[in-house]
DSSP file (Angstrom, degrees, kcal/mol; ACC not computed):
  #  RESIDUE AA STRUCTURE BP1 BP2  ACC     N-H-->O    O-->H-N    N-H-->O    O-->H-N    TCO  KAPPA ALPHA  PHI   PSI    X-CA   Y-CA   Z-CA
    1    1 A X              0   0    0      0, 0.0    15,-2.9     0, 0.0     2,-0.4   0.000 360.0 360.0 360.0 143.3  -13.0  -21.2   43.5
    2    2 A X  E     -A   15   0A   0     13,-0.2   120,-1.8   121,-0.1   121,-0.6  -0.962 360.0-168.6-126.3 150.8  -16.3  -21.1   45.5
    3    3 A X  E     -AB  14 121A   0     11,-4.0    11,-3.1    -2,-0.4     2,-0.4  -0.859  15.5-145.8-141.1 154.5  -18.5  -18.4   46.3
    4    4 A X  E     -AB  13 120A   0    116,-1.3   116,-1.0   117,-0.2     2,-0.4  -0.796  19.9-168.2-115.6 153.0  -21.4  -18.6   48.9
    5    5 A X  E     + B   0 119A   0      7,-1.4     2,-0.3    -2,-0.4   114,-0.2  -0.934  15.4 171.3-118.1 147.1  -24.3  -16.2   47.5
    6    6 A X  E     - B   0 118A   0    112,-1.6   112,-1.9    -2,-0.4     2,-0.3  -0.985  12.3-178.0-143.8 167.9  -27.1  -15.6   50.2
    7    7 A X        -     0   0    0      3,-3.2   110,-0.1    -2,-0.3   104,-0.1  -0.798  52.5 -84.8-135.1-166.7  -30.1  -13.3   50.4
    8    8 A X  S    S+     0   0    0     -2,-0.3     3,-0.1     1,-0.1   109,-0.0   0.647 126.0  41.1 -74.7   5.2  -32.4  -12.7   52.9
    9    9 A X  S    S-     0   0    0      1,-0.5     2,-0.3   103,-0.1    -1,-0.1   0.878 126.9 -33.7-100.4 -28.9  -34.7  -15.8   51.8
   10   10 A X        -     0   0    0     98,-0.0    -3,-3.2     2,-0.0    -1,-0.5  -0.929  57.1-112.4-168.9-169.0  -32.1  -18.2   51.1
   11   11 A X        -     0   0    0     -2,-0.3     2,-0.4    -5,-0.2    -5,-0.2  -0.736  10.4-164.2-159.6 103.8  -28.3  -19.0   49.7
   12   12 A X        -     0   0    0     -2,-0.2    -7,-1.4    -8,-0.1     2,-0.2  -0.637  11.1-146.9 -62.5 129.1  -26.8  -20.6   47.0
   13   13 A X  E     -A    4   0A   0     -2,-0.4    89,-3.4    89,-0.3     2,-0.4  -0.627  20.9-170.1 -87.3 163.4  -22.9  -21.8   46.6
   14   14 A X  E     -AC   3 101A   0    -11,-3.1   -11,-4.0    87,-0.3     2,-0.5  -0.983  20.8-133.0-152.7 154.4  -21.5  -21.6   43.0
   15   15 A X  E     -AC   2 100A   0     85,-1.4    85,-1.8    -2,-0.4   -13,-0.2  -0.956  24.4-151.7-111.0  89.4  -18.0  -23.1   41.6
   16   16 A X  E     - C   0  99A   0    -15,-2.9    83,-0.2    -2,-0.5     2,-0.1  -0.602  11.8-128.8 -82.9 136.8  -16.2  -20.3   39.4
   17   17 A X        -     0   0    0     81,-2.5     2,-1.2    -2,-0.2    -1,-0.1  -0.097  39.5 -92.5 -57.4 165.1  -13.8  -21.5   36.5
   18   18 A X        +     0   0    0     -2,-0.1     2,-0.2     4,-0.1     3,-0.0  -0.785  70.0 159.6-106.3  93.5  -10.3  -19.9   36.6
   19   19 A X    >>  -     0   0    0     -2,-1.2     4,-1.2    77,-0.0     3,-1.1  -0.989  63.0-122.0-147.8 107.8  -11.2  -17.3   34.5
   20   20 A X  H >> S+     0   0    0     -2,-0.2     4,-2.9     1,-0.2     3,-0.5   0.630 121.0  44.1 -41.7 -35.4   -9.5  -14.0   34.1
   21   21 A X  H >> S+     0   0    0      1,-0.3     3,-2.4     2,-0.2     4,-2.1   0.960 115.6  56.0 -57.0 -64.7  -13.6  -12.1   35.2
   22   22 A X  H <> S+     0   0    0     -3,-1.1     4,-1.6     1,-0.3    -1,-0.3   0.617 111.2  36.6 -62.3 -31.6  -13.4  -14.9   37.8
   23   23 A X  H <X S+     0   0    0     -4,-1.2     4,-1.0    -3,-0.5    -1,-0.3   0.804 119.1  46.6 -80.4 -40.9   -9.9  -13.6   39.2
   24   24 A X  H << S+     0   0    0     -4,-2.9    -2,-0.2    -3,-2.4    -3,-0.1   0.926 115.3  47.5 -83.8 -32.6  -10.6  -10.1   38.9
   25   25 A X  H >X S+     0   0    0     -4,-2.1     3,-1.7    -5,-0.3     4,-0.5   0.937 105.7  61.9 -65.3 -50.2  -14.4  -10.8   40.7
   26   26 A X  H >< S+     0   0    0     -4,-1.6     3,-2.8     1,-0.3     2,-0.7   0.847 102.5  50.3 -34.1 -73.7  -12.5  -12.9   43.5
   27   27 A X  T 3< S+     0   0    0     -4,-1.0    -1,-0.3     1,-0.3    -2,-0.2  -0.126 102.0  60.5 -68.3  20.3  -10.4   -9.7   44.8
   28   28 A X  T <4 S+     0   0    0     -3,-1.7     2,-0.4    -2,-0.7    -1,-0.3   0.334  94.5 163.6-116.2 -18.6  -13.3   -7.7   45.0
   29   29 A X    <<  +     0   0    0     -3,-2.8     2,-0.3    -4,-0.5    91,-0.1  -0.533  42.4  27.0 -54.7 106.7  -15.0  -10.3   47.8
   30   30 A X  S    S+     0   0    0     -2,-0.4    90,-0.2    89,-0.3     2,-0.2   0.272  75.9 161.9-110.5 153.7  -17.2  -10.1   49.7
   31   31 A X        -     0   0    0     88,-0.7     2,-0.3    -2,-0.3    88,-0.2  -0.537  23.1-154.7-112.6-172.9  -19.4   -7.9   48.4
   32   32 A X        +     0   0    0     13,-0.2     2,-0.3    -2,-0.2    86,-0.2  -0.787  17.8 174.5-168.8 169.7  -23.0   -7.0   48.8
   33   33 A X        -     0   0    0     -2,-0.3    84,-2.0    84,-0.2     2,-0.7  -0.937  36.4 -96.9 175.7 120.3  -25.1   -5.6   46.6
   34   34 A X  B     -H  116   0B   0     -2,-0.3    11,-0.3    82,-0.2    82,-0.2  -0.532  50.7-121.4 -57.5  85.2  -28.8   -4.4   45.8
   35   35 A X        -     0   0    0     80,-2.2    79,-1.4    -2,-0.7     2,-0.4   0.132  25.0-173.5 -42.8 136.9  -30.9   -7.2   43.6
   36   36 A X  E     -D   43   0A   0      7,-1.9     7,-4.4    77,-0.2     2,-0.5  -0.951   4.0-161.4-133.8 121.2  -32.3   -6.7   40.7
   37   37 A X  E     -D   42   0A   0     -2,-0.4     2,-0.5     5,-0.2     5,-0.2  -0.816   7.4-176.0-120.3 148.0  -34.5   -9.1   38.8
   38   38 A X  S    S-     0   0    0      3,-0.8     2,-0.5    -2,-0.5    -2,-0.0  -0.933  72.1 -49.3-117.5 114.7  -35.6   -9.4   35.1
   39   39 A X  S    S-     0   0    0     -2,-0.5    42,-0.2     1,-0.2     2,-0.2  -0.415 126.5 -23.1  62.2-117.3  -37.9  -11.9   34.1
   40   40 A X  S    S+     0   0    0     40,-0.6    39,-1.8    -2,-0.5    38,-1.5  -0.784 116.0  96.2-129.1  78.6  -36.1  -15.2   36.0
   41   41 A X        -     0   0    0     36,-0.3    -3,-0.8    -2,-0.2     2,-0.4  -0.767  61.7-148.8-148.2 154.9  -32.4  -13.8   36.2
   42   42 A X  E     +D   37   0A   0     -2,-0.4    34,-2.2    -5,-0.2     2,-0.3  -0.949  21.9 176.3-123.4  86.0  -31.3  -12.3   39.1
   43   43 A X  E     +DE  36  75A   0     -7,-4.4    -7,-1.9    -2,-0.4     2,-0.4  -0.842   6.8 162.5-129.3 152.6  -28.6   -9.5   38.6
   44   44 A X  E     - E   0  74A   0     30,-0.7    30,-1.6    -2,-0.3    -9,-0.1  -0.882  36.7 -92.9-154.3 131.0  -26.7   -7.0   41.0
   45   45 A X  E     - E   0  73A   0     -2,-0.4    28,-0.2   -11,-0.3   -13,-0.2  -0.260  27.9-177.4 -52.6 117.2  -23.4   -4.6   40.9
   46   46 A X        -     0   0    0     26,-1.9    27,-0.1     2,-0.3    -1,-0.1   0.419  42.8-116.3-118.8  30.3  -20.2   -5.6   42.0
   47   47 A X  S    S+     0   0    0      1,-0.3    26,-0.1    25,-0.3    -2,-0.1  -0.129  74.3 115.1 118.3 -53.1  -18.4   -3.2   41.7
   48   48 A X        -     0   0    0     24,-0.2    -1,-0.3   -23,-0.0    -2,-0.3  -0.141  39.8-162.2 -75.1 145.5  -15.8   -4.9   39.0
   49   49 A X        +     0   0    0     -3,-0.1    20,-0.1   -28,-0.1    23,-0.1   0.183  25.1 148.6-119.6  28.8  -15.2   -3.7   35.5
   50   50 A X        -     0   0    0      1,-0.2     2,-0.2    22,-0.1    22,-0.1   0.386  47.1-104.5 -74.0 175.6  -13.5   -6.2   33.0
   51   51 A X        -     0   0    0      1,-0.0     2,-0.3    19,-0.0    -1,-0.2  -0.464  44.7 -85.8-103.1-178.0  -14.1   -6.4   29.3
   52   52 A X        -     0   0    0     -2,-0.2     2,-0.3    17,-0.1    43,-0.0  -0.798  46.6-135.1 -87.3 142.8  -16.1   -9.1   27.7
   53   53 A X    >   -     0   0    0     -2,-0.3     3,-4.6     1,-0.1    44,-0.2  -0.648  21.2-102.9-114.8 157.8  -14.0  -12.1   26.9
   54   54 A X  T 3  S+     0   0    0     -2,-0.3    -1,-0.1     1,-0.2    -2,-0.0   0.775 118.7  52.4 -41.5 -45.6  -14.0  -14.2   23.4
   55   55 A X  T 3  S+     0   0    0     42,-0.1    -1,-0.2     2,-0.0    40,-0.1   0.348  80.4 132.9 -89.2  20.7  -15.9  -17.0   24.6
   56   56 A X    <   -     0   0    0     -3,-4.6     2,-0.2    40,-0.1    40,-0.2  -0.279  32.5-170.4 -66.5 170.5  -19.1  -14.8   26.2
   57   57 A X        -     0   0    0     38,-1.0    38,-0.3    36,-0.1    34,-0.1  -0.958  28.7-160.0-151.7 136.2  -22.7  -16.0   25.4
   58   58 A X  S    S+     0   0    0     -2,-0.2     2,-0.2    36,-0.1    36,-0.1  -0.355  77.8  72.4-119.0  37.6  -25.6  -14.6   25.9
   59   59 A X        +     0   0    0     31,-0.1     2,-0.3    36,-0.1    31,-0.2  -0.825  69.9 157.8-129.1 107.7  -27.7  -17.8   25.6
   60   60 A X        -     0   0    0     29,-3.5    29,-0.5    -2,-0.2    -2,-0.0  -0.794  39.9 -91.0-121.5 163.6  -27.2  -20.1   28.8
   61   61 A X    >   -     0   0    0     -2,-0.3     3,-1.5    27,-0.1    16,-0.1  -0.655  51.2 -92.6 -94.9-178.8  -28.4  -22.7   31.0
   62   62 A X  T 3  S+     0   0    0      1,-0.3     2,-0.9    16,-0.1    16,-0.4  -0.256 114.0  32.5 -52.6 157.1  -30.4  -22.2   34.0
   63   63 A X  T 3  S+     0   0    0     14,-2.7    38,-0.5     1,-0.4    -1,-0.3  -0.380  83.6 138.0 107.7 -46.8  -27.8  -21.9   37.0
   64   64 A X  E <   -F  100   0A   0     -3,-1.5     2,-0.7    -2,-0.9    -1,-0.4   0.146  46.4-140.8 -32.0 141.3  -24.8  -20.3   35.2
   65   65 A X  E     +F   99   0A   0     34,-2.0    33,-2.0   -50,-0.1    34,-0.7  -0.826  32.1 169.1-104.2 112.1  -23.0  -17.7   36.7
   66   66 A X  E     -FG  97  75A   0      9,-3.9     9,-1.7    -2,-0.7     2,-0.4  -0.839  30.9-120.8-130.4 175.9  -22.2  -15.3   34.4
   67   67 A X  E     - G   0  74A   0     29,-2.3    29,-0.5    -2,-0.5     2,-0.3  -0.791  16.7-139.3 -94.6 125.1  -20.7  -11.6   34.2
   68   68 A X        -     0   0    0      5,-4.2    27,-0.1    -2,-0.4    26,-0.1  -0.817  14.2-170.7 -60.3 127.8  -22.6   -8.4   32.7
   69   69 A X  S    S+     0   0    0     25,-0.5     3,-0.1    -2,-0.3    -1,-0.1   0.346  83.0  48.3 -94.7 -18.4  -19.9   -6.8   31.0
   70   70 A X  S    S+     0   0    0      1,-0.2    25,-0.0    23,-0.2    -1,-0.0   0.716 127.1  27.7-100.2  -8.4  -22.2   -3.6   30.3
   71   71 A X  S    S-     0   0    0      2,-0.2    -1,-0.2   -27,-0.0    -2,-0.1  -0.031  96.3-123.6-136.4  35.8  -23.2   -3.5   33.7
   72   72 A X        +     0   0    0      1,-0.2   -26,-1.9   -22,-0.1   -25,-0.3   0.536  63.8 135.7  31.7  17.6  -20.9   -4.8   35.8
   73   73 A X  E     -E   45   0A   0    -28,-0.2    -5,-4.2   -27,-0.1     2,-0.8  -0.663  60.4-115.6 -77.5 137.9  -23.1   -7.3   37.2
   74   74 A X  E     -EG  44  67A   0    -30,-1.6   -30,-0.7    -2,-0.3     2,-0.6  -0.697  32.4-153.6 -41.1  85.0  -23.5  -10.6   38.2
   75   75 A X  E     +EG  43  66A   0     -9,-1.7    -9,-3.9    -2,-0.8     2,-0.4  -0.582  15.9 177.9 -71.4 106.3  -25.9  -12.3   36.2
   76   76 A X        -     0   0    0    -34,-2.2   -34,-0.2    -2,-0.6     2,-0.1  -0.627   9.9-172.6-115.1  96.9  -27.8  -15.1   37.7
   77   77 A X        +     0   0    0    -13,-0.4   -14,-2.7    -2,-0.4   -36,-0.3  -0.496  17.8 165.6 -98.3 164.8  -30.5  -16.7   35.4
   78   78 A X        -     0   0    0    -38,-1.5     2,-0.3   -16,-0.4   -37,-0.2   0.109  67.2  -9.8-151.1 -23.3  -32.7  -19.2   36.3
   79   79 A X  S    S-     0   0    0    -39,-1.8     2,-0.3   -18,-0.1     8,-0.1  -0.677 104.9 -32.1-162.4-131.4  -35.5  -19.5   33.7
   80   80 A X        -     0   0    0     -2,-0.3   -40,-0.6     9,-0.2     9,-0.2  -0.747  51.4-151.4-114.6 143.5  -36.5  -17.1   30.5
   81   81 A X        -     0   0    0      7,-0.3   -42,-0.1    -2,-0.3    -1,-0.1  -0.206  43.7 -85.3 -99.4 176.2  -35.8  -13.5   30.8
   82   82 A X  S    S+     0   0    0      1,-0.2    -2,-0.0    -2,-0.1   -43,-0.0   0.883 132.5  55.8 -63.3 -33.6  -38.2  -10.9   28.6
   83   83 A X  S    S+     0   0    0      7,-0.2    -1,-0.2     2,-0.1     8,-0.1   0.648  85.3 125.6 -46.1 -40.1  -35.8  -11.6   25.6
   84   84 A X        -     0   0    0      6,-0.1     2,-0.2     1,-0.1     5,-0.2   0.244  54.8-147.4 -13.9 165.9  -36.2  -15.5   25.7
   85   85 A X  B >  S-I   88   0C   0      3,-0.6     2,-1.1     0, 0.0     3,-0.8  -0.712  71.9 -35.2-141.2  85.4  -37.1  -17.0   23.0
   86   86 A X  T 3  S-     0   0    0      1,-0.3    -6,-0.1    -2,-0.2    -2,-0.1  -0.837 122.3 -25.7 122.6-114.6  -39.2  -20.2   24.4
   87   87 A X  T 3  S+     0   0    0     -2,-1.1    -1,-0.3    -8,-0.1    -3,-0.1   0.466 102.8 108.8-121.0 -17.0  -37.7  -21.2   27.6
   88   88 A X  B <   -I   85   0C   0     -3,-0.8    -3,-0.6     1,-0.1     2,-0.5  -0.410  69.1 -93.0-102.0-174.8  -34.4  -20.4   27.7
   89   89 A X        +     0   0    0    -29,-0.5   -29,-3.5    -9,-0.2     2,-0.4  -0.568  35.3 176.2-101.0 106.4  -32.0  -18.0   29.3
   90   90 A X        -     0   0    0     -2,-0.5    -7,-0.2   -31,-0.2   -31,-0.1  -0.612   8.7-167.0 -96.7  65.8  -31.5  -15.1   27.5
   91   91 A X        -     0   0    0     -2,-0.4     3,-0.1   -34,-0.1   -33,-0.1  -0.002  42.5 -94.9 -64.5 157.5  -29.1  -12.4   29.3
   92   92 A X  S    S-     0   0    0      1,-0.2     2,-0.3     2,-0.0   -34,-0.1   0.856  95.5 -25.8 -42.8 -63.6  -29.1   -8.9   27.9
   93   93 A X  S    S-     0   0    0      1,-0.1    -1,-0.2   -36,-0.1   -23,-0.2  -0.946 103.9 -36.5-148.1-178.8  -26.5   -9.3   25.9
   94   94 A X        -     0   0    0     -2,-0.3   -25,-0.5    -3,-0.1     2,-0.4   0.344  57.7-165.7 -50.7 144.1  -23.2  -11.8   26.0
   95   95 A X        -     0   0    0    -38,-0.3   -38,-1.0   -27,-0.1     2,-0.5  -0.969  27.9-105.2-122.2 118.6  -21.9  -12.4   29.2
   96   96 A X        -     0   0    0    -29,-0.5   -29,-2.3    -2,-0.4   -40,-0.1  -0.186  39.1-128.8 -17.9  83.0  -18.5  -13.8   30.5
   97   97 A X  E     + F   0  66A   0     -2,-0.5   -75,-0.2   -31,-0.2   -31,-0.2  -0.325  32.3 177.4 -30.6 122.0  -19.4  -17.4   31.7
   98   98 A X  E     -     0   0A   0    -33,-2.0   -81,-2.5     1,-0.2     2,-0.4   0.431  52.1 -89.2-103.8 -36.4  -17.9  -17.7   35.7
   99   99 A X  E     -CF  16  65A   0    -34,-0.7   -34,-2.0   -83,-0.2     2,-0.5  -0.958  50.7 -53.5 145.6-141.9  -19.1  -21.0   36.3
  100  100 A X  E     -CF  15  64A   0    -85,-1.8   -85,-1.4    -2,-0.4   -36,-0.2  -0.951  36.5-124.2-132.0 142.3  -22.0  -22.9   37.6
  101  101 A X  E     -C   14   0A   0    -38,-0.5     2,-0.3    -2,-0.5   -87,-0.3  -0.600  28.4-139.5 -80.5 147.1  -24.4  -22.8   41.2
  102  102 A X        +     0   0    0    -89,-3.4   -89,-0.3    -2,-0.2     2,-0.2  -0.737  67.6  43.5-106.4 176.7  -24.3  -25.7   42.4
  103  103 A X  S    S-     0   0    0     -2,-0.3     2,-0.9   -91,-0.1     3,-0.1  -0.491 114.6 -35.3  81.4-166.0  -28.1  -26.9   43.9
  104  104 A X    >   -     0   0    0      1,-0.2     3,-1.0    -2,-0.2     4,-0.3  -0.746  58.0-137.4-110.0 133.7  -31.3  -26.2   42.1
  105  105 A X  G >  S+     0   0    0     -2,-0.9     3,-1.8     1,-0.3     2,-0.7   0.863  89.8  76.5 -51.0 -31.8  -31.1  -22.6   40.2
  106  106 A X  G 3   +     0   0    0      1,-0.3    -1,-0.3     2,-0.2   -28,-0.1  -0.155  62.6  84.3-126.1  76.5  -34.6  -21.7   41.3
  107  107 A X  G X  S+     0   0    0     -3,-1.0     3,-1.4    -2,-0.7     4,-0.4   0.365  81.6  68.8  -9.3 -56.5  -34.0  -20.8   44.7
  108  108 A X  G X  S+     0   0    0     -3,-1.8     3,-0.7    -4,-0.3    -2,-0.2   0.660  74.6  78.3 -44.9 -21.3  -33.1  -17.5   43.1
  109  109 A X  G 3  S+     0   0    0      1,-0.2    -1,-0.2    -4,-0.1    -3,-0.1   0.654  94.9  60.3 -83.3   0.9  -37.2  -17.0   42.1
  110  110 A X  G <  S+     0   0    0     -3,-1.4    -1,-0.2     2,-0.1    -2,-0.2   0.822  80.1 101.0 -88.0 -27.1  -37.2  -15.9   46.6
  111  111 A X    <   -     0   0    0     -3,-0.7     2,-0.3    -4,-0.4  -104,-0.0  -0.244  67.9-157.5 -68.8 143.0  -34.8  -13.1   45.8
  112  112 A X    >   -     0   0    0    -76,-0.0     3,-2.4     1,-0.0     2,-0.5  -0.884  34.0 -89.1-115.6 147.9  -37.0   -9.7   45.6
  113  113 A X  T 3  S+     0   0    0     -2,-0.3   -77,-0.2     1,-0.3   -78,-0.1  -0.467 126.0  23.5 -21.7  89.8  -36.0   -6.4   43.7
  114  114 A X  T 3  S+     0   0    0    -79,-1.4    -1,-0.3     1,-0.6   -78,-0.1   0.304  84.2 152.5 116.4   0.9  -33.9   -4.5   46.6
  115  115 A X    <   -     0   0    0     -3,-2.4   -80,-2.2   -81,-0.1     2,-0.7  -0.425  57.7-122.0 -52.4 125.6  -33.1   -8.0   48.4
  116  116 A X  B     -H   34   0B   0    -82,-0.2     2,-0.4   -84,-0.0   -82,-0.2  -0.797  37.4-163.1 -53.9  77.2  -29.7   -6.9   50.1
  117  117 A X        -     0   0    0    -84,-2.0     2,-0.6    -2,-0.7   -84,-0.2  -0.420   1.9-161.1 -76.8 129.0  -27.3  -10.2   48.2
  118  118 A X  E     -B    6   0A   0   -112,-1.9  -112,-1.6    -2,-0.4     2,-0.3  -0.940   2.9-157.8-118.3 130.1  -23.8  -10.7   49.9
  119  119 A X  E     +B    5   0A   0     -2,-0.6   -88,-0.7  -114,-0.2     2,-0.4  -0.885  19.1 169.1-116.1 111.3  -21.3  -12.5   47.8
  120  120 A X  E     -B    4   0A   0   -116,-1.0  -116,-1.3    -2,-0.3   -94,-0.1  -0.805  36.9-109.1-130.5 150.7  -18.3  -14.4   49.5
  121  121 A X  E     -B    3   0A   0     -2,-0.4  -117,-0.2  -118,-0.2  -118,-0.2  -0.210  21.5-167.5 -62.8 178.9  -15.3  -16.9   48.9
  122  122 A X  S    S+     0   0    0   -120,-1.8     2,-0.6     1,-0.3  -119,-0.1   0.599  77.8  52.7-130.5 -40.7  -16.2  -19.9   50.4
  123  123 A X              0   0    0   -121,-0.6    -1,-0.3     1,-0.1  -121,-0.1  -0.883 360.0 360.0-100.1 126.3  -12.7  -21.2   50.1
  124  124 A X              0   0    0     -2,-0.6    -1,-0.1    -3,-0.1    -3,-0.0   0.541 360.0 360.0 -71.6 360.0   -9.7  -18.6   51.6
């Protein structure tokens, strides 16, 4: 599945895995949703509530899309969070892996704290 991300500054697409968060996040589309950024992640509520599934991680690379399970968010990181260790992308804790953005992850660094994000399939 693909999903078109946009804010007011710019817009990413991302390629979700068929993954039960991915399924449940899909029937919740389009959304929109108030930004919130930490360090170089990008996260906002969508609404959805699923549990964390076996294979989250909460070390990733830049450009994943993954699910906050503890906050129902979307998690999009893009460099090192406050947690990091170094350079890499550290999400609060383990997240459901969704899939990847496709394009260069930091495109997200335009998105501001309260940036209005609309997320939508790209394929019906």
């Amino acid at each position: 599945m693909e999903i078109h991300i946009s804010w007011p500054a710019g817009h990413l697409t991302a390629v979700l895995d068929d993954t039960p968060t991915a399924q449940a996040l899909a029937k919740a589309l389009p959304i929109t949703a108030a930004a919130h950024t930490w360090g170089e992640e990008v996260y906002f509520d969508t609404g959805v509530s699923v549990s964390r599934e076996t294979d989250a991680r909460q070390v990733v690379e830049p450009g994943t899309v993954a699910f906050w399970t503890d906050g129902d968010a979307l998690a999009l990181p893009y460099g090192p969070t406050p947690i990091s260790r170094g350079a890499e992308c550290r999400l609060a804790s383990p997240c459901n892996v969704l899939g990847r953005l496709d394009g260069n992850p930091r495109l997200l660094a335009t998105v501001r704290d309260g940036d209005p994000v609309r997320v939508e399939r790209v394929d019906a």
